[in-house]
C-alpha positions, -999 to 999 in steps of 0.1 A, spaced: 76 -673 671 95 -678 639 81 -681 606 92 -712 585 70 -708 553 41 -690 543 21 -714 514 -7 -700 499 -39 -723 491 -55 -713 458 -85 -730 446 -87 -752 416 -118 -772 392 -98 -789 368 -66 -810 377 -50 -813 341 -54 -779 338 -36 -771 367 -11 -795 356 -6 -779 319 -2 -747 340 16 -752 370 36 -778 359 45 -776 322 42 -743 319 52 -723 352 78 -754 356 70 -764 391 68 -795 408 48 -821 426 58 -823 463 30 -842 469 -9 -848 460 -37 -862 482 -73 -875 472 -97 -884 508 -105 -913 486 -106 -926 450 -129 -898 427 -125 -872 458 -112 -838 448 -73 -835 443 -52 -811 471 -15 -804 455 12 -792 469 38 -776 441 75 -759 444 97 -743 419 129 -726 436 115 -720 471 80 -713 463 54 -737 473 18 -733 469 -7 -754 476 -34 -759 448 -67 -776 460 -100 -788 444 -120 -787 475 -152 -766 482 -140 -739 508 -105 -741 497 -91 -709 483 -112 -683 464 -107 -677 428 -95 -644 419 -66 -643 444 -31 -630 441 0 -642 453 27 -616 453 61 -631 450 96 -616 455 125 -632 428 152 -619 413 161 -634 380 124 -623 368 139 -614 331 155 -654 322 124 -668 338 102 -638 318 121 -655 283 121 -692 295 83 -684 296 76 -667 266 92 -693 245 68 -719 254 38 -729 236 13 -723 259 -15 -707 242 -35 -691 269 -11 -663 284 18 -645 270 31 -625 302 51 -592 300 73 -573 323 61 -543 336 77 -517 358 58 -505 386 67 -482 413 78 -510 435 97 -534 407 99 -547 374 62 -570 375 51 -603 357 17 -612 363 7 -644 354 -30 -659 353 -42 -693 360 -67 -711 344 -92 -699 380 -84 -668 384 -59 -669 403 -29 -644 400 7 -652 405 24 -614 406 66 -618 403 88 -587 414 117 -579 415 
């Protein structure tokens, strides 16, 4: 066996949400989005620079409160592309930790995206 990806599934409630944060703020990118059928819950999949995660609004999907630990390097230009947005619900800091310099970054569910490099 030989892994290919791993893709994380976190669990959303409110689409433009997600959007503002995933998308305008974290700067990722639709690689595609699903609905079963018109009014069903959304299921996203986004990417920014070889992550992909999969963000879905379906019962079952995901638990809120989960972390994603990521690996990068280039943490302290995406740390100050970050803080100079105007997003008004999370200023992240670097922090260094045993293991690496840290960003922890917090969605609108919960859910926790931990960068290290």
């Amino acid at each position: 066996m030989k892994v290919l990806q791993t893709c994380p599934v976190l669990r959303i409630y409110d689409e433009a949400a997600a959007r503002a944060f995933y998308l305008d703020y974290l700067g990722f990118s639709v690689e595609f989005e699903t609905r079963l059928e018109p009014g069903a819950p959304i299921y996203l999949s986004v990417q920014s620079d070889g992550l992909t995660l999969h963000l879905s609004g379906h019962h079952g999907d995901g638990t809120p409160g989960s972390i994603v630990f990521v690996r990068v390097s280039g943490l302290s230009a995406y740390h100050a592309e970050l803080r100079a947005k105007p997003y008004g619900f999370l200023r992240p800091d670097l922090e260094t930790r045993d293991w690496g310099v840290v960003m922890d970054v917090i969605d609108p569910f919960n859910n926790r995206i931990s960068f290290c490099e």
